[in-house]
N, C-alpha and C positions, 0 to 999 in steps of 0.2 A: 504494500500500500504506500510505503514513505517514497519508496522509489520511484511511483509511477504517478503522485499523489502531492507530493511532500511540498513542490512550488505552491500549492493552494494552502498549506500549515499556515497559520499565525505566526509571526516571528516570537520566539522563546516557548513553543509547543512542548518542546522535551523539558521543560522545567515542571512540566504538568504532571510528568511522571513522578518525580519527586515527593509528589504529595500524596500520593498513592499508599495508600497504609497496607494492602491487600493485593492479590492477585484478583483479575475478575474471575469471577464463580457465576457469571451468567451475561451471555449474551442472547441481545435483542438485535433482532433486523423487521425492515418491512419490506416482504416480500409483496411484487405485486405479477410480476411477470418474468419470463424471460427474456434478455433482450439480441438471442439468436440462438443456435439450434449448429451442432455438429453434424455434414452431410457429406457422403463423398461430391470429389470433384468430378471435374471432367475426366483429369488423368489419374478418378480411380483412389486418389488420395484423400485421406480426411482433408475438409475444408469448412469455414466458420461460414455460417449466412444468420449475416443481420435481419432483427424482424421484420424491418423492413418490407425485406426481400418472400416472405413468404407467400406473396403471392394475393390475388384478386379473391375476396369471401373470404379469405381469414378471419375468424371472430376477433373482431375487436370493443374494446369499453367505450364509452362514448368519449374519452380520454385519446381515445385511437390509441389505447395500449392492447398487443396480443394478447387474450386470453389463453395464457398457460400454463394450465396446473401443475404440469410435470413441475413447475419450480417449487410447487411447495413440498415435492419428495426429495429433488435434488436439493435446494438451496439448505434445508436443515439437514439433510444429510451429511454435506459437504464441510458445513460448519460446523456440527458436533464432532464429526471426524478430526477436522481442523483443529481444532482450537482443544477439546476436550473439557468442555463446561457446558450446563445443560443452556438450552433456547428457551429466548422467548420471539416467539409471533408478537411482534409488536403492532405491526398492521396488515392487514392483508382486507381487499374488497374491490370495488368497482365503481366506476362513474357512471350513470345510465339514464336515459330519458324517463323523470318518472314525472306524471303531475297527478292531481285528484281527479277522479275521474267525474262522470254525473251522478257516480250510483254512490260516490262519496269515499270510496275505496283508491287506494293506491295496489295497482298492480304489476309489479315488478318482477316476473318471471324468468328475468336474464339473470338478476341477480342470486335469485335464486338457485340457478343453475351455476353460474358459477362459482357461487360458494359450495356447494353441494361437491363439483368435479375438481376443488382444489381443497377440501375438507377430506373427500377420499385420499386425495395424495398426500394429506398431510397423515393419514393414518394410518397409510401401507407405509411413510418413512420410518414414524415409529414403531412398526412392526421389524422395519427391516435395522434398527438398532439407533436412529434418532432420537436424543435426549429432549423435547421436547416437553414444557415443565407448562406453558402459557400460551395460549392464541387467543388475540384480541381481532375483532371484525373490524373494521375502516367503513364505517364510524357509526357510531349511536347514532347521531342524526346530522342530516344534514348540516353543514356550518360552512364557515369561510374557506376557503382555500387559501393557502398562502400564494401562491404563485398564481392562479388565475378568478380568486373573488368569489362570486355567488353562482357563477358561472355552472359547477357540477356539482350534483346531487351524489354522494357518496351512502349516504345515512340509512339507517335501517327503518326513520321516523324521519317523512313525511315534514320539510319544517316550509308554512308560510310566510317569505320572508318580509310581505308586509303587517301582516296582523301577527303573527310568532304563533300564530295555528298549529299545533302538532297534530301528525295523523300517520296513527303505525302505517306502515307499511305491509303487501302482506308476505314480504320475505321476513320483518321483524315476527311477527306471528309464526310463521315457520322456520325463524330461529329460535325461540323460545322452545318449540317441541325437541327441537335438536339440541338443545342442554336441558333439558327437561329428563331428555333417552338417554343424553348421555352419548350422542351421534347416531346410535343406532334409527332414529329418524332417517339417516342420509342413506 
């Protein structure tokens, strides 16, 4: 990371270490996608393709980010291997067109879906030896975006952002069953 990273440090970064009483004993990431995929090349060799590049009808968030799950098998796996300290899911979700509908109901079916097809990979990682301790959804409800404003709906609740109106969602309701079951929902 310092190597490929390090010109973006604050200048006097490594005095930060210093203050360190502890080793860390858990890492947080938020995963949200991949951002490309290992496929051979022409000449037959492994080669990297950017998401880019995946092509016309790829699922994407309303974020135009790929839809893909495989990250939430790899990226904890990779890091608990890594580093040897348990995970946390800090963020993981989607941006999507949601608004109220007439019947009063927010119906959000992608997101559902997506949480569901990277909830499963979050569960085969830990089957397959990922220390995963935490998973938090992106986000309770809709809110500001730091980098693009009121702009996308992330939230599990529905927020009006002129009267402050809340109105679950109905992926929030069908996440509630899913820790309710305890995933077995999914």
């Amino acid at each position: 990371f310092i190597a490929r990273y390090g010109q973006h440090l604050p200048a006097g970064w490594e005095k930060d270490l210093e203050n360190q009483p502890e080793p860390a004993n858990l890492l947080g990431a938020n995963i949200y996608q991949s951002y490309g995929k290992m496929i051979f090349g022409d000449d037959g060799k492994p080669a990297y393709q950017p998401s880019e590049h995946y092509g016309p009808g790829f699922p994407r968030s309303n974020f135009m980010w790929p839809v893909t799950p495989g990250a939430l098998y790899w990226g904890p796996k990779f890091l608990s291997e890594r580093y040897g300290v348990p995970i946390a899911i800090t963020e993981n979700g989607m941006s999507s067109h949601d608004w109220v509908h007439s019947d009063g109901r927010v119906s959000d079916p992608a997101r559902q879906d997506y949480a569901t097809r990277y909830l499963k990979e979050l569960r085969r990682g830990i089957a397959d030896g990922a220390d995963v301790r935490a998973y938090f959804h992106w986000s309770l409800m809709d809110n500001f975006e730091w980098a693009e404003g009121y702009r996308h709906r992330f939230g599990l609740v529905h927020i009006d952002f002129q009267s402050g109106r809340r109105t679950m969602k109905e992926s929030a309701k069908w996440y509630r069953r899913v820790i309710e079951s305890n995933g077995a929902e999914l």
